[in-house]
N, C-alpha and C positions, 0 to 999 in steps of 0.2 A: 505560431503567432508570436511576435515581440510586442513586449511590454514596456514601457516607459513610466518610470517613477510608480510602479508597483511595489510595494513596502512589505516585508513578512514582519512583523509588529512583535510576535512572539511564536514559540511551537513548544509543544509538550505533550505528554504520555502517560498511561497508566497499564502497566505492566503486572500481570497476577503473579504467585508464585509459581518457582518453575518446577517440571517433571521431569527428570535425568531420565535419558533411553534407559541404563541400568535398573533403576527405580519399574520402569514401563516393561521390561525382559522381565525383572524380578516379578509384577504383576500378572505376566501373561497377556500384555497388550501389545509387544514387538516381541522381534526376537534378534540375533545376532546380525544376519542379512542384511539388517537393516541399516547398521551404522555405515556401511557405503552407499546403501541405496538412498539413504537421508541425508546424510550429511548433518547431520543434527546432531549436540550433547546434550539438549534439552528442549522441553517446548512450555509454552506459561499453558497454565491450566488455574481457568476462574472458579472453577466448580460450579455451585449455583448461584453464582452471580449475573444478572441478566447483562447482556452485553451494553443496552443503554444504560445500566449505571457505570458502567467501566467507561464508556461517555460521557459521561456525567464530570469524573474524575477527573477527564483529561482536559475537559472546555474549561474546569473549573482551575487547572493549573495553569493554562494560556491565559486566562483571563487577570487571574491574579499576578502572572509576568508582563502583561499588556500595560496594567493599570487601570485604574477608575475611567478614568477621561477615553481612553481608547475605548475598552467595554461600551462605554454609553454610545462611541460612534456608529457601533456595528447595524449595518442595516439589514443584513440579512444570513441566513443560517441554513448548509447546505450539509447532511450528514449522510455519508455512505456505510451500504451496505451490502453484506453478499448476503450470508445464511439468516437464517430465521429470527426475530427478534423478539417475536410477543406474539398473541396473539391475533390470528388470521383477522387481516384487514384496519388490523391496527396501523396508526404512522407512528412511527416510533421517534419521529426525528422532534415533534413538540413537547416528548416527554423531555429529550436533552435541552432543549431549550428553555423549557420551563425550568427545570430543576440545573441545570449549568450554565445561565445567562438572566435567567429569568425578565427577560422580553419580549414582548408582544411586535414582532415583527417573522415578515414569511419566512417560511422555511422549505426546504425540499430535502427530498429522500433523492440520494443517487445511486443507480445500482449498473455498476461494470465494471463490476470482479475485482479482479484484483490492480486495474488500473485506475478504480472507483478516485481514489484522492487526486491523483495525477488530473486526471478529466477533472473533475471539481475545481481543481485549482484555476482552469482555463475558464470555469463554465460563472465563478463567483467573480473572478477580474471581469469580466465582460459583463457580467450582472453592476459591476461597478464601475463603467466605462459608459456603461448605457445611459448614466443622469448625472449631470454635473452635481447635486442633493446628495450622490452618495460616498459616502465616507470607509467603510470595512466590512467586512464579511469573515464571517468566521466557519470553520469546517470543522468536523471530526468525521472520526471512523470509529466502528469495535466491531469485535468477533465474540461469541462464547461458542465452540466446537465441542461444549462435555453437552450432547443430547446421544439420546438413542440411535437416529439415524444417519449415523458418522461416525467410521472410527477414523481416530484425527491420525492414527499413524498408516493410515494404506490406503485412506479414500481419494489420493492426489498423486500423480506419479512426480516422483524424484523431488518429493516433501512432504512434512508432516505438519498438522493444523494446529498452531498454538493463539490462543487469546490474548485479547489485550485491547489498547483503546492510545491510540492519538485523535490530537486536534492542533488547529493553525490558524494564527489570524492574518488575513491579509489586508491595506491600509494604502490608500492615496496617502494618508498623510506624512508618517515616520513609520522606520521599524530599523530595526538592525540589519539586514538581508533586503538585497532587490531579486525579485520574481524578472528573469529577462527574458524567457521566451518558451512557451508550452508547445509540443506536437503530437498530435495524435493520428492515427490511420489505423487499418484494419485490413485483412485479408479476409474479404468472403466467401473464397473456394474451401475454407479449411474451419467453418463454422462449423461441419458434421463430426467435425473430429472431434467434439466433445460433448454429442447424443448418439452418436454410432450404435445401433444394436438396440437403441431405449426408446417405443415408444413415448410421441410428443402430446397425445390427448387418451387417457388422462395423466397427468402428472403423476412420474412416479414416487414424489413423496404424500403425495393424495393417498398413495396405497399401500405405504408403510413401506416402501422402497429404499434401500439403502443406498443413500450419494455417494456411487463409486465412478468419481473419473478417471481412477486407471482400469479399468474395465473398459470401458466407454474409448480409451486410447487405443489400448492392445486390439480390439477389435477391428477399429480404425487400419492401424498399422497392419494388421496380419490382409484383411480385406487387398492388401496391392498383393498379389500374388508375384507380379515382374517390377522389375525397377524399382526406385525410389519414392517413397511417399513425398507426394508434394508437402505434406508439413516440414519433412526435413530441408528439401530445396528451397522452397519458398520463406518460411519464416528466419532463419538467420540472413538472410539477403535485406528483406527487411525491416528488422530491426537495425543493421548497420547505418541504415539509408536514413531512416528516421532520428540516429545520434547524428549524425550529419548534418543534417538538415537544420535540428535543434539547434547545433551550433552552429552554423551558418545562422540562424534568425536573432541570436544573442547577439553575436556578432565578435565569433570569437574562433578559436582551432581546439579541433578535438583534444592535442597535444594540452590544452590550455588546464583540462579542465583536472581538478586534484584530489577531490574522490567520487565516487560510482555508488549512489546508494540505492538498493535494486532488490526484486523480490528474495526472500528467503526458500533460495531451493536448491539441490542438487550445485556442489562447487564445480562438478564437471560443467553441467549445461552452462552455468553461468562464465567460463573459462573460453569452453569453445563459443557459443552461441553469440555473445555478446564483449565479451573482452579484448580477447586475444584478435576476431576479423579486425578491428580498431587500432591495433598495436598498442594497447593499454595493458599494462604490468597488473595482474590479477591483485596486488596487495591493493592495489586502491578502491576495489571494491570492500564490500561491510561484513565479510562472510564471519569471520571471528565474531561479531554481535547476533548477527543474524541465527547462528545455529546454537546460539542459549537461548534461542527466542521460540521458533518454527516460525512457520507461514502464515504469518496475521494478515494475509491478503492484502487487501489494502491500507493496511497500515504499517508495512512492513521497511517502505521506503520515508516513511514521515517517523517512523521512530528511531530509524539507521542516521538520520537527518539531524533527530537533537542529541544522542544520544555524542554525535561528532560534535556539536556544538557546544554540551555540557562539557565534554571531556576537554575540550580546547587542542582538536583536531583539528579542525578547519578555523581562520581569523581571517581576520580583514584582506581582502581583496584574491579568496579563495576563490573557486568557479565549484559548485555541487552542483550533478547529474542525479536529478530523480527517476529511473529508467523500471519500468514495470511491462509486460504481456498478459495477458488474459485472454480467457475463451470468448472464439470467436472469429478469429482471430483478433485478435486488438492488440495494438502497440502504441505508451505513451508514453513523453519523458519531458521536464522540467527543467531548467536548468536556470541556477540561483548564483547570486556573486554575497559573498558575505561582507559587507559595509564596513561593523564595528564588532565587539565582543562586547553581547547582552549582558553578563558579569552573571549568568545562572549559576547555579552548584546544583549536583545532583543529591537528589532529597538524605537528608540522612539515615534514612532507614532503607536505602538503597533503589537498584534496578531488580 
């Protein structure tokens, strides 16, 4: 979908401290194995911090790089998420609201994985497309992965679960950054490939079940006894088709675009799977950011986002690729032209 005079107003993060794999080896929570299998030097770790206040955090630093006047325009507030957040049946997205905007305007929970922001981002422009009345919308995300029924370093094949909290404001009216066109699609033949083997009623975290998606893969995989699993056939075909496309709806060439900011996982997959079919030089992807991070699921592409913005990676008249997958298949990607230099610094007590 192409956008016209869609404004990113401001973005920002809240990032916990991190856990070095050596730290996590020295613990007895990885072990050697793993530094190829992860690709990761670190992952952020909240402890008990609930994930909506690492929300809280992050709307609260968007808002305060937005301004007064923008903050007041926001008419609605859409916050994603994957794992567990509080309390069964709780929404969790009016506590961020209340306590990081504090406005009495709707809100939604968005939940699709790890391309939860990507979607969102399509799902709040078009919430603000729908009434000439509306002015901005604002998004976050967060994760906390330190509970009992996850270990953040093996429960995900080819990455490990790190915390953390982005948010983003998007604006008909200014912002530093134009939003020029979101795609999303899905593969429905290869939704089994990530409950393979698990029982769908009753829920296996209902029964103290451990969230193992590499489990739930290998299953998957070994089950084709001949030939090739359609996950491998099918899903790099289209992802390639859907950065295509994105760019075709920007209205711009793949060659154009100047960096790749994309899930935190495995440097191979993201090499083969997504890079290289494109003829894209793997350095312009975020993997150096990403793997002192881990897999903030969906925030993983919104914090590789400022994180280039703060550092003054990307300026005026850049082209940024929000490109994310998740279970399901789903495949969504973003793609942003950067206007001007918001003039942020990164906080002084750091990332």
């Amino acid at each position: 979908m192409r956008f016209h005079d869609m404004f990113i107003a401001s973005a920002g993060m809240h990032l916990p401290p991190k856990r070095t794999l050596d730290e996590a080896i020295a613990r007895g929570e990885a072990d050697e194995s793993d530094r190829e299998e992860l690709s990761v030097t670190a992952v952020r770790v909240a402890g008990s911090t609930p994930a909506a206040d690492l929300a809280v955090r992050a709307t609260r630093e968007v808002v305060e790089r937005a301004g007064a006047q923008a903050a007041g325009d926001v008419d609605a507030f859409f916050y994603v998420t994957g794992w567990h957040q509080g309390p069964e049946g709780w929404s969790p997205q009016f506590y961020v609201l209340r306590h990081g905007l504090g406005r009495d305007i709707p809100a939604f929970e968005v939940r699709q994985g790890c391309n939860g922001f990507v979607a969102a981002l399509e799902l709040a422009a078009s919430y603000l497309l729908a009434s000439p009345d509306r002015t901005a919308a604002l998004i976050a995300a967060a994760e906390n992965f330190e509970t009992p029924l996850v270990d953040r370093w093996h429960s995900s094949p080819a990455s490990a679960f790190g915390d953390g909290a982005t948010a983003l404001m998007l604006s008909r009216r200014e912002g530093f950054a134009r939003l020029l066109a979101v795609t999303l699609t899905s593969i429905t033949e290869l939704e089994e490939s990530d409950r393979y083997g698990e029982e769908m009623h009753p829920p296996g975290i209902t029964l103290g079940v451990m969230a193992d998606h590499r489990i739930r893969a290998r299953r998957y995989i070994d089950s084709f006894t001949t030939g090739m699993p359609p996950l491998f056939m099918l899903l790099p075909a289209a992802m390639t088709k859907t950065i295509e496309q994105c760019a075709a709806d920007a209205g711009i060439k793949v060659t154009d675009i100047k960096r790749v900011c994309h899930v935190n996982v495995n440097d191979g997959f993201l090499k083969r799977f997504v890079l290289e079919p494109l003829g894209l030089d793997p350095t312009i992807g975020t993997m150096d950011f990403g793997r002192q991070n881990g897999h903030m699921t969906a925030s993983d592409t919104v914090a590789s986002f400022t994180h280039l913005v703060e550092t003054r990676q990307v300026g005026p008249g850049d082209h940024v690729l929000l490109f994310t997958s998740a279970p399901g298949q789903s495949i969504a990607c973003a793609l942003i032209r950067i206007d001007e230099d918001p003039g942020w610094h990164v906080p002084a007590e750091g990332r």
